[in-house]
C-alpha positions in Angstrom: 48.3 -78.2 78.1 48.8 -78.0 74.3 47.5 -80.5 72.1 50.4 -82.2 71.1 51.3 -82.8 74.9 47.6 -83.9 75.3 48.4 -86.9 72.1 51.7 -87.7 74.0 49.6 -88.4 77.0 46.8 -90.3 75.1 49.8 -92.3 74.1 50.9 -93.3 77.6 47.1 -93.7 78.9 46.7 -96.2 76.1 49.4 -98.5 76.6 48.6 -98.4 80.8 45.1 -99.5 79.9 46.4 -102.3 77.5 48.9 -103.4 80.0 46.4 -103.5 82.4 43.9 -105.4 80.2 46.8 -108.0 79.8 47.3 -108.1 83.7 43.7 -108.3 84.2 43.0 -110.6 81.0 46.0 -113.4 82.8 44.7 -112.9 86.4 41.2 -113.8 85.4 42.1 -116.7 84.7 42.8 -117.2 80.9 46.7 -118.3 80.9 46.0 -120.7 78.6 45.9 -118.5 75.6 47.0 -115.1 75.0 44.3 -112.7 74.0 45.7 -112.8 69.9 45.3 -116.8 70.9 41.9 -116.3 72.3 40.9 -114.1 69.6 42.5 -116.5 66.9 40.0 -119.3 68.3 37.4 -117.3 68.5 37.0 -116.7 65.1 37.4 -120.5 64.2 34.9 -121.1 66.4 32.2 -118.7 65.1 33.1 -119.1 61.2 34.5 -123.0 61.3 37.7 -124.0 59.1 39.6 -120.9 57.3 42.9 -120.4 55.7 46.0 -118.9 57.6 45.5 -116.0 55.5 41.8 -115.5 55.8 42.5 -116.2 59.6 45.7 -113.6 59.7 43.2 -111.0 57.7 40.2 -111.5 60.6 42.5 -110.8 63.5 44.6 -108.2 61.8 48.2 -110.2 62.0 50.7 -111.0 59.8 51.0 -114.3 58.0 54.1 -115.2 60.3 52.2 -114.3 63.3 49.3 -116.7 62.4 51.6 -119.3 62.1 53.1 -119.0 65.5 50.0 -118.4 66.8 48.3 -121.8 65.3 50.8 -124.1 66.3 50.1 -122.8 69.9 46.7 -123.2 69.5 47.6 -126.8 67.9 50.0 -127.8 70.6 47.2 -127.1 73.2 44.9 -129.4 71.5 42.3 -126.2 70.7 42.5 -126.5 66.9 44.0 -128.8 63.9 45.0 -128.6 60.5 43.2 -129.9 57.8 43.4 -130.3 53.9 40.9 -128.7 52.1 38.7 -131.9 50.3 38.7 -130.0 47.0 42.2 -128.7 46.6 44.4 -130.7 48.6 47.6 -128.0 48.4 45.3 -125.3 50.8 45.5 -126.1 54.6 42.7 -124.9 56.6 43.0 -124.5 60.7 39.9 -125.6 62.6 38.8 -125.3 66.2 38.6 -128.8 68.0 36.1 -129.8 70.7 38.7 -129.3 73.5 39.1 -125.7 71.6 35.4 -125.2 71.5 34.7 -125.9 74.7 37.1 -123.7 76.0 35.9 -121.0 73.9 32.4 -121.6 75.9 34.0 -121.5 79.5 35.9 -118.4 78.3 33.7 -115.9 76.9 31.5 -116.0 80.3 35.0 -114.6 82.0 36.0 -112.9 79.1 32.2 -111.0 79.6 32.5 -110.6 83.1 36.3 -108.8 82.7 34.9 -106.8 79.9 32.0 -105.2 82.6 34.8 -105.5 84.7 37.1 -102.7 82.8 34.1 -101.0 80.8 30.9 -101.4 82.8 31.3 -97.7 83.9 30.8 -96.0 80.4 27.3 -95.2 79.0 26.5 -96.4 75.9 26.9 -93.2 74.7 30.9 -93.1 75.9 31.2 -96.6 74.0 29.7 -95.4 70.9 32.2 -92.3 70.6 35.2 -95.1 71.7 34.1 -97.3 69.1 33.9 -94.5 66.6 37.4 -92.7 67.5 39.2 -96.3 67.2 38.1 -97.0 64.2 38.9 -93.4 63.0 42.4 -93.7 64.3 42.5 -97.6 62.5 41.5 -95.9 59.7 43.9 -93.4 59.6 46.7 -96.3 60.4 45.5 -98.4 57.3 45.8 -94.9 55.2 48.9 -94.1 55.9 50.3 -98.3 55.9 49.0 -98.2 52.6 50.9 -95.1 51.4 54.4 -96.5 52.9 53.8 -99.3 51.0 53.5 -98.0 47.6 
């Protein structure tokens, strides 16, 4: 097969296995929050109160996304906004204890599903996986930053 069928391919397997992972990722039980969700609160929980641009930057969204994603997340009861004590103008978003405790409850499942889908690779597999991602993102950013200027 030539290569560029082979990357057209790689295309198709990768958004099965995301599909997949969002199948799997709602049938294991997390419909409470959508994985961006899940991922939003996860970073509140491990580095406490940020700014919806520090929090956009950490989960690799827009500043519109964040937005919608934090009123979610506010609407469920899982985080809150609050004023920063020193300059009252910056907002930060912050994970409550309903948020926190679900956070707990979920990263057991979210553990298990990740065996679940991954458990078969050696560590090896994983550490070529991890390092063609992030050869790919790194590409992406390259040529986002190029469009942009």
């Amino acid at each position: 097969m030539p290569i560029r069928n082979e990357i057209l391919e790689l295309e198709m397997l990768f958004k099965k296995m995301l599909r997949t992972i969002q199948n799997e990722w709602q049938k294991e039980g997390f419909p409470k929050l959508g994985r961006t969700q899940y991922t939003a609160l996860e970073k509140l929980h491990e580095q406490g109160p940020l700014r919806l641009s520090d929090l956009a930057d950490s989960i690799h969204v827009t500043c519109g996304a964040v937005t919608g994603i934090s009123d979610k997340l506010i609407d469920g009861g899982f985080a809150r906004r609050v004023r920063d004590q020193v300059d009252r103008r910056v907002v930060h978003l912050e994970i409550t204890e309903q948020g926190s405790e679900l956070i707990t409850q979920l990263s057991k499942k979210r553990n298990e599903l990740s065996e679940m889908l991954y458990g078969f690779l050696t560590d090896e597999e994983i550490k070529q996986l991890g390092c063609l991602y992030r050869k790919i993102t790194a590409n992406i950013e390259h040529i986002q930053g190029k469009l942009s200027t």
